[in-house]
N, C-alpha and C positions, 0 to 999 in steps of 0.2 A: 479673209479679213483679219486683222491685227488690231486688236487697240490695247489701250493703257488703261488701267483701271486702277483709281486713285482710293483708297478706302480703308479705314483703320480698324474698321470691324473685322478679326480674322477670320471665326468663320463665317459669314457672307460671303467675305473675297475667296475663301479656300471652292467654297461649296456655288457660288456666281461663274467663275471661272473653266471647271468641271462643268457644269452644266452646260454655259456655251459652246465649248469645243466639243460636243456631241453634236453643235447645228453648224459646226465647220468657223466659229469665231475663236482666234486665239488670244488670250489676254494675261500679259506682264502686270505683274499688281506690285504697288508701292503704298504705303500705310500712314506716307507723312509728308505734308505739302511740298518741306522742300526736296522732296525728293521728283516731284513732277516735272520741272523742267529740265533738269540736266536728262531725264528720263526721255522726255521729247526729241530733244539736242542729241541725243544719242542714237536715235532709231526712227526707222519712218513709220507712223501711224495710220491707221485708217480715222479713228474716232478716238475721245479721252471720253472717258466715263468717272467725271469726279463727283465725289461727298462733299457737301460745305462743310462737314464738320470733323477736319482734318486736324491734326496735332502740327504745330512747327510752324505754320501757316496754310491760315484756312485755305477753304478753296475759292471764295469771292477774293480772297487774295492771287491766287496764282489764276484766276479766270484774269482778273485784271492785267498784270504780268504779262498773260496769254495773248491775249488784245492786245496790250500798249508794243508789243514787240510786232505786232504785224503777222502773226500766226492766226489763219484762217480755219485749222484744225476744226473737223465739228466736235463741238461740246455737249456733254448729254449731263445735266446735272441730278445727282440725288441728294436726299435729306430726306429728315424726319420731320422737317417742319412745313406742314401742307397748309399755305395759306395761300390767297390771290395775291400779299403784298411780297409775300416769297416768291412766287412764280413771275411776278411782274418782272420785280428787282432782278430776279435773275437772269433772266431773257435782256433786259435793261443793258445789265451789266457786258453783255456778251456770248451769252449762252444759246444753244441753238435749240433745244428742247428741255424739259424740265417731268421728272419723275419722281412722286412721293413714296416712301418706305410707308408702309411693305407694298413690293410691287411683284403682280405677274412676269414669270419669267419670257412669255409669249412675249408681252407688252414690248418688254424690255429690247427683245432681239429686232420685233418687228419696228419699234422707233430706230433702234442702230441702224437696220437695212435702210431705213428712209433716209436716215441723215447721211448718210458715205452714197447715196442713189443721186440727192441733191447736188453734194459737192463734188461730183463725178459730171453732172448737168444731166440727169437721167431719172426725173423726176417720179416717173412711172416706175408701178412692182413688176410691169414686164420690161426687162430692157432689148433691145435689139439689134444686130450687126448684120446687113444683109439678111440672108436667108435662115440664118443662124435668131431663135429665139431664146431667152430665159427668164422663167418664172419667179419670182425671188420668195412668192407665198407657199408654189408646190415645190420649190428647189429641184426644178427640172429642166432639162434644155427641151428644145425642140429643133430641127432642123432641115428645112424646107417643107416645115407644118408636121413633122413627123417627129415621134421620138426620139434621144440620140440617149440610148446606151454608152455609157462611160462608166469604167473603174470607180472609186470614191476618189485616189489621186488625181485620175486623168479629171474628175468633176470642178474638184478644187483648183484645180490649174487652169482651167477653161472659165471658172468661175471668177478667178481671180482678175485675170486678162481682160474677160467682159465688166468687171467691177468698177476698170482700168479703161476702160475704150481711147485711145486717141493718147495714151501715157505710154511710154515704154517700159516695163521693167526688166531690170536684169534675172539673172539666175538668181543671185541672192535675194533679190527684193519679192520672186514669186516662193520659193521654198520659204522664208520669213512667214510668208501667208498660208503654206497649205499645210507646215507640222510644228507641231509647238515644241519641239525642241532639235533641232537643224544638228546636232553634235553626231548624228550616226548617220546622216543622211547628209550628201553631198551634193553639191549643186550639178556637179554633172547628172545627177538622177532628174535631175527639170529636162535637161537635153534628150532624155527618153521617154518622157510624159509629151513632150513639145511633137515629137517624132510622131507617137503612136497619134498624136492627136490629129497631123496635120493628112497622116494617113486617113483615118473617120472625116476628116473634114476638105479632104480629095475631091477636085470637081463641083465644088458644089454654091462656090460663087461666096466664098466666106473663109480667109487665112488666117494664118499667125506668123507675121512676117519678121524678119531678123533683120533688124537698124544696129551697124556695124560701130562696137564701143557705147551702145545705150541698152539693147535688151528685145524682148520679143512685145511685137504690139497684135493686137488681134485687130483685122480691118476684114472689111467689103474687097471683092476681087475687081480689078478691074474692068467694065466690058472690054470684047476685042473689038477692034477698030474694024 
C-alpha cells in the first residue's frame, strides 16, 4: 500500500512514515496544501492521510477540491482539534474517517487497512481469492487453510495483488507498492516475485494471471469443464 501523507509537522511526518513502512505501508509526505493535488495527479494512491491544519491551504480546502473533482480516494483526516462538530463537519465535508492527535499508531494502520479494504469492496479484515486466504490483523496468508510461507517481497507482492482483487496492475504500479524507493530496483524484479509466486501457488485453484498491456490480476482458477 501507498498513500500520501499530507502534514506540516516535520517530525510526526519524518517519524509516521518510518513507522508504517515497518507494517509494509509506504508514504510520500508533502507539508503544504497546495502541494496535495498535483501530488495526487501525479501518482496512484492507496489512501491520503491529511492534517486540517496545513499552510498554503488547509486541508477542508483540498478535501473539498478532492470531492468537487470527482476523486473518490479514501480520506483519513487528522487534527488537533477533537470535537463532535469537527468530526461531523469533517465526514460532512468528504472524508472517510476521522483521527484526533495524538493517535495510536495501531489505531492509525488499522483504520488505513479498513478504508483501502472498503474501497477495494472487501469490507472484511480477512480477504479471500479462491482457496487462497489473508489476514490483514495477523498479516498472514493462508492457503487451502494452511499457511503459505513467503519471502517479505514475495508477501508484499501477493499482498498487494490481493489488496487489488479484480484491478490489474502493472510492474510499476506493484513495485510503487512493495519498496519505497523503486530507483535500485527495477520492475523486471516483479517478473521474479510473480514467477516464484505463481510457482507456490501451482495447482491450487488460486492465480496471478497476465492481462496483456494492463498488468498482473490475482483470480480464482477456473473449474475444468
Amino acid at each position: 500500500m501507498r498513500i500520501l501523507l499530507a502534514e506540516d509537522e516535520r517530525t510526526l511526518a519524518t517519524w509516521l512514515a518510518r513507522a508504517l513502512e515497518q507494517s509494509g505501508v509506504l508514504a510520500d509526505w508533502v507539508d503544504n496544501g497546495r502541494d496535495v493535488l498535483p501530488s495526487l495527479a501525479a501518482r496512484r494512491y492507496d489512501a491520503l492521510v491529511l492534517d486540517l491544519g496545513l499552510p498554503g491551504m488547509d486541508g477542508r480546502e483540498v478535501l473539498a477540491a478532492l470531492r468537487a473533482s470527482g476523486e473518490a480516494l479514501p480520506v483519513l483526516v487528522l487534527t488537533a482539534r477533537d470535537s463532535l462538530m469537527e468530526r461531523v463537519g469533517s465526514l460532512n465535508e468528504g472524508a472517510d474517517d476521522f483521527l484526533a492527535k495524538p493517535f495510536d499508531l495501531a489505531e492509525l494502520e488499522a483504520r488505513l487497512q479498513a478504508l483501502v479494504r472498503r474501497a477495494s469492496g472487501a469490507a472484511r479484515a480477512l480477504q479471500r481469492c479462491g482457496p487462497l486466504a489473508y489476514d490483514a490483523a495477523a498479516k498472514a496468508f493462508t492457503l487451502q487453510d494452511q499457511p503459505l510461507a513467503l519471502t517479505p517481497r514475495e508477501h508484499a507482492v501477493l499482498r498487494t495483488l490481493m489488496q487489488h482483487l479484480g484491478q490489474p496492475l502493472s510492474k510499476s504500479e506493484i513495485l510503487d507498492r512493495v519498496v519505497s524507493d523503486e530507483r535500485d530496483v527495477s520492475p523486471e524484479a516483479i517478473e521474479v516475485l510473480v514467477h516464484r509466486l505463481r510457482k507456490r501457488l501451482a495447482g491450487s485453484g488460486v492465480r496471478i494471471a497476465t492481462l496483456r498491456g494492463l498488468g498482473y490480476v490475482l483470480e480464482p482458477e477456473a473449474a475444468e469443464p
